[in-house]
N, C-alpha and C positions, 0 to 999 in steps of 0.2 A: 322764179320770175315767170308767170304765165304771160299772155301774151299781151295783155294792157301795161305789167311792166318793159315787156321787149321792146312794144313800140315806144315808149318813152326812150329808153335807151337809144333806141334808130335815131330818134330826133332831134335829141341831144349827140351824138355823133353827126348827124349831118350838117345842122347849126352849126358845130366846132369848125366840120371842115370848110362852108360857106365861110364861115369868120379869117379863115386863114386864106383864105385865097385869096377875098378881099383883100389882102392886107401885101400882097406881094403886085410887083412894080409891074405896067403894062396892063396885066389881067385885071386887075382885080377891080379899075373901075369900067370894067364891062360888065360884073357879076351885077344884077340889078338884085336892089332889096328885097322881093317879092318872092324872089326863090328859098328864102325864109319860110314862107310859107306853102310851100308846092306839096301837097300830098300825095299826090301821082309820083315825085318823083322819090319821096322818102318812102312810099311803100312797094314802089319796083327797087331801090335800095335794099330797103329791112329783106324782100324774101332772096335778092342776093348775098347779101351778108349770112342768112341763117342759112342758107345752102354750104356757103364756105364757111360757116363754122363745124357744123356736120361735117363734110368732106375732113378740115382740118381736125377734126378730136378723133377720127376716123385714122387719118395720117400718123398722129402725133401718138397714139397706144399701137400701130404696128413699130413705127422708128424705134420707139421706146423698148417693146418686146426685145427687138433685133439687134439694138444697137448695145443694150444695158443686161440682156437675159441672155439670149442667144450665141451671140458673136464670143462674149468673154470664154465660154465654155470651148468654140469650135477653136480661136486662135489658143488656146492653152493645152489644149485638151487636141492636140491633131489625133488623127485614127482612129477619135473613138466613138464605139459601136452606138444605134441608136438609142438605145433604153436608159444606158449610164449617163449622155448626154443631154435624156430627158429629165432625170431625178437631181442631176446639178444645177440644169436651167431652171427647175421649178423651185429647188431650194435657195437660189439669186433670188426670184420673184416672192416667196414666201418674207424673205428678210427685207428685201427692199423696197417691197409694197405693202403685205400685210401688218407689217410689222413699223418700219420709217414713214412711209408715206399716210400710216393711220395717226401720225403725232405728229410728223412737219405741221402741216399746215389747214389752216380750221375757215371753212370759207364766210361763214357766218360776223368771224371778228374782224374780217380784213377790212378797211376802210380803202373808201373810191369815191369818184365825184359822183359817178351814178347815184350810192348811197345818201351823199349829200344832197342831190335834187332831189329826189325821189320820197326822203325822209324828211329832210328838215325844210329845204323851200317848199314842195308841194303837200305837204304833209299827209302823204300816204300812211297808212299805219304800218309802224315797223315792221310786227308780227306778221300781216299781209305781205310786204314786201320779203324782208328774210326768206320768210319760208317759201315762197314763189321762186328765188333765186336759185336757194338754197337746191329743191328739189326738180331743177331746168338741168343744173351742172350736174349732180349726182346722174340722174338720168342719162343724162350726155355720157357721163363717165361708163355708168352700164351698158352701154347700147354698144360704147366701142370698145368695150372689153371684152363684153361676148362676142361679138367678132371676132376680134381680135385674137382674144386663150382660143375659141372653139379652132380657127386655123391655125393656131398654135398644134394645140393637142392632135390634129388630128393630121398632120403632117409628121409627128411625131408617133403616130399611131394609136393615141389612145382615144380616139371617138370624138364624137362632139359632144357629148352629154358631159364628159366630164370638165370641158373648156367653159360649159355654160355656169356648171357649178361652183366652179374655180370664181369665175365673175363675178356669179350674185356673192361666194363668201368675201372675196376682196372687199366689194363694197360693204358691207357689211362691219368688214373689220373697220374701215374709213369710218361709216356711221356712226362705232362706239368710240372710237377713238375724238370723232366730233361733238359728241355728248359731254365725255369727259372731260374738254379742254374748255364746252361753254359751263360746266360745274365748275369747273376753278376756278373759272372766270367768275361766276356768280358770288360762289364764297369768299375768294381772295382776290378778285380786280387783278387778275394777273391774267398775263397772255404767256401761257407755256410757250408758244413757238416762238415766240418774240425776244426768250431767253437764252442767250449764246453758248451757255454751259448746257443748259437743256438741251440743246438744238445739235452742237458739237457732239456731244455725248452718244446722242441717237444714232448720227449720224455715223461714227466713229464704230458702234454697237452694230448698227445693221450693214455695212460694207465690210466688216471683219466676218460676220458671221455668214455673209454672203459667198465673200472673195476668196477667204481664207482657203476653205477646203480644197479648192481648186490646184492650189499648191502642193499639197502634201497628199494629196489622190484620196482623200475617203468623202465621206456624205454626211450629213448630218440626218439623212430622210425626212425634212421638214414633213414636203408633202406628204409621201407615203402617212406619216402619222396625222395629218389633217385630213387628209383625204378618207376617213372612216367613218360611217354613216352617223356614228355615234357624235363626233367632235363637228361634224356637218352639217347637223340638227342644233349642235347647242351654241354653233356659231351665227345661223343666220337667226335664231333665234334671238341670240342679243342683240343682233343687227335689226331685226325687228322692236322689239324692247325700247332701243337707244332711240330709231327712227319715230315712234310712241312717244316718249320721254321728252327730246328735243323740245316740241311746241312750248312745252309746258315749262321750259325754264326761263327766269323772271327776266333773264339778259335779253329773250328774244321779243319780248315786248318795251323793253324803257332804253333800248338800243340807242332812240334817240336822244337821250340823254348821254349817252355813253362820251 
């Protein structure tokens, strides 16, 4: 979504909430019709709103680290030393994000009312719009993840460089994983995530493979083995590849039909 789709989006969030206020007892016939049309005050809105989504994605991947990576390891695992504590928190995050979080959920297929203005009444062109969305959120998702692993990692002692690179591969992994679910789509009119046994299954796969070790004290060394220049190179490379490939599948242009 660049920034001619956001402001549409502002506009149609401000409408919504004018429609609603109107609509409640006392207030709402003071609300004059005309603030409908107020641009002053939808675009002192739009750049608070994109303030507090930032701040909020900013938010929501340190909780995330702490509450889903971190924490499990420190209440389980009491007195232990820092380095062991690093290589189980990275192997939670290797399972539960590189891994589940690349196949949960595909932002492309998801249906919203934004999609519906923006697609089928304004008739934006899908591929324009998708991919403008598409590449707002991944962005957002980058920006708060290297934050985010880099004071991970380096709290943990292993530098910033390596937090930054943990980032770009996450995403990456997300990106192939997003390729692959608009190919199915393409081929087979199926929404993988949208499948319970599919969805179960992953889910089921990556919190065992996660959780489990923690119990019975060994490692799997996800990281340690991703983390080689070698498998580093040929991960953001497919992540690059996918991020190439995406435009180009036929879902992301006849969307509107979908």
């Amino acid at each position: 979504m660049d920034i001619g789709n956001y402001q549409i989006d502002m506009a149609v969030s401000f409408n919504s909430l004018i429609y609603y206020l109107k609509k409640l007892p006392f207030v709402g016939k003071h609300i004059p019709e005309r603030w409908y049309g107020s641009i002053d005050a939808k675009s002192m809105l739009s750049t608070v709103r994109l303030i507090c989504k930032i701040l909020a994605a900013f938010f929501k991947k340190a909780l995330y680290l702490f509450v889903m990576i971190s924490l499990p390891v420190l209440i389980i695992k009491d007195n232990i030393s820092l380095e062991p504590a690093y290589q189980m928190s990275m192997n939670i995050l290797v399972f539960l994000s590189f891994l589940g979080g690349a196949l949960f959920k595909n932002i492309i297929l998801e249906n919203s009312m934004n999609k519906y203005i923006c697609i089928r009444l304004m008739r934006i062109p899908s591929r324009y719009y998708l991919l403008g969305d598409f590449l707002l959120k991944k962005g957002t998702d980058l920006a708060g993840f290297i934050v985010t692993l880099s004071v991970m990692t380096v709290l943990y002692g292993h530098g910033l460089i390596e937090g930054v690179i943990c980032a770009f591969m996450l995403i990456a992994c997300h990106l192939v994983g997003d390729a692959l679910a608009l190919f199915i789509f393409d081929k087979m009119k199926m929404v993988i995530s949208s499948k319970t046994g599919f969805t179960v299954s992953v889910m089921l796969i990556s919190l065992v493979l996660a959780y489990l070790p923690l119990y019975f004290d060994f490692s799997l060394h996800a990281w340690s083995i991703l983390y080689q220049w070698l498998v580093i190179i040929l991960i953001l490379a497919a992540g690059v590849g996918a991020f190439f490939i995406l435009p180009g599948i036929p879902v992301i242009r006849w969307w509107h039909l979908k």
